[in-house]
C-alpha positions in Angstrom: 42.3 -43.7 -57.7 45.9 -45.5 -58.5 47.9 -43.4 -60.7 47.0 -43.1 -64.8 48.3 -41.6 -67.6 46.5 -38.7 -69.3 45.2 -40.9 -72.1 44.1 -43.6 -70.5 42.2 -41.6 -67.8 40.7 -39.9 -70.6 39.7 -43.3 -71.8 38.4 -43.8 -68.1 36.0 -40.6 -68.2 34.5 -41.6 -72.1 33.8 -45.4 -71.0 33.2 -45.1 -67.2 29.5 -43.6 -68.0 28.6 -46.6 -70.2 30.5 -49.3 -68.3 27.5 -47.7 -65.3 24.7 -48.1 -67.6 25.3 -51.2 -68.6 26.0 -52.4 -64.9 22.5 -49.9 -63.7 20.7 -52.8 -66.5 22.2 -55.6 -64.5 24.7 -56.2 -66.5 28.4 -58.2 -65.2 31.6 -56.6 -66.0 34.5 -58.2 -65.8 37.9 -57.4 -67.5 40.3 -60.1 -68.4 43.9 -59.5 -68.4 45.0 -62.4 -70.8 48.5 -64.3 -70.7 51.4 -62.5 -72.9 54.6 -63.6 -73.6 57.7 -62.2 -75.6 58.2 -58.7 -76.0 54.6 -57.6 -75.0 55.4 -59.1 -71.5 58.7 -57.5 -70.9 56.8 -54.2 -72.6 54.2 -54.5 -69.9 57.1 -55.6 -67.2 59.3 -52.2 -67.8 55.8 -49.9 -68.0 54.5 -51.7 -64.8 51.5 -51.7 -66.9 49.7 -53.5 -63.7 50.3 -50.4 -61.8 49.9 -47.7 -64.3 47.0 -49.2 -66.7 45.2 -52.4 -65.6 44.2 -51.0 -61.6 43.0 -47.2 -62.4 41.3 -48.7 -65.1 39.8 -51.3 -62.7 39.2 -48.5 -60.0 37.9 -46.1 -62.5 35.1 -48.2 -63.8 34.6 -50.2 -60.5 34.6 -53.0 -62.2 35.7 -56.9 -61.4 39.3 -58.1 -63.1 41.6 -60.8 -63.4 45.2 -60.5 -64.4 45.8 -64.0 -65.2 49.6 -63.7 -65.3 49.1 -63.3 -61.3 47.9 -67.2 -61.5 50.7 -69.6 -62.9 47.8 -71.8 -63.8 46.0 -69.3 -66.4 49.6 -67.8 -67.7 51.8 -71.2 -67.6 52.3 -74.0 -69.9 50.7 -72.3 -72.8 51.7 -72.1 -76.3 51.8 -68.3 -76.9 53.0 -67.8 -80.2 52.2 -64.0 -81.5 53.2 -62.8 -77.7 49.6 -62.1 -76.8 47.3 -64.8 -78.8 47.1 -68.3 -77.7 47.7 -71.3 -79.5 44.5 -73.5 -80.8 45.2 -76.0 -78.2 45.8 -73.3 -75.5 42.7 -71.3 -76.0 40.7 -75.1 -75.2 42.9 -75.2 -71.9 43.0 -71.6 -70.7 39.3 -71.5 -71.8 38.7 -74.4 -68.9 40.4 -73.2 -66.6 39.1 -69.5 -66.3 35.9 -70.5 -65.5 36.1 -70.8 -62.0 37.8 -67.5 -61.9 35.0 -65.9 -63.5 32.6 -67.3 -61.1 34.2 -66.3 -58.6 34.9 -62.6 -60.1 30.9 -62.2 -60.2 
């Protein structure tokens, strides 16, 4: 498993179980990593947040994932105005373009 901090694998150990159950009932998980902008990208930049968070969390509950700020066209040309929300008229654009992605993800 990639590298995690102690609360987060913590996190891993408490969800991991039902994240299996659900999956054991046929169920698709598949986390989203959604555009930022601002301060909450650089935050995420400087913590290497990929490396730290987003794959032992992937790993751990061996589950499907997109980081959509690896695809300029999921985390470019949108209006993000609160660093981490989209705009009205970028949630209608984002919204159509993820699909394929999630297909794909299945």
């Amino acid at each position: 498993m990639a590298r995690c901090k102690m609360e987060l694998c913590s996190s891993i150990e408490f969800f991991a179980p039902l994240v299996a159950k659900f999956q054991e009932r046929g169920g698709n998980i598949i986390f989203i990593l959604m555009p930022s902008s601002g301060l909450y990208e650089e935050f995420a930049e400087k913590s290497n947040y990929h490396e730290y968070t987003w794959k032992p969390m992937l790993e751990g509950f061996g589950a499907a994932g997109i980081n959509t700020m690896a695809f300029p066209e999921l985390s470019s040309n949108l209006d993000i105005p609160e660093w981490s929300h989209l705009s009205r008229e970028s949630q209608d654009l984002w919204s159509a373009r993820i699909i394929s992605y999630i297909e794909e993800a299945k």
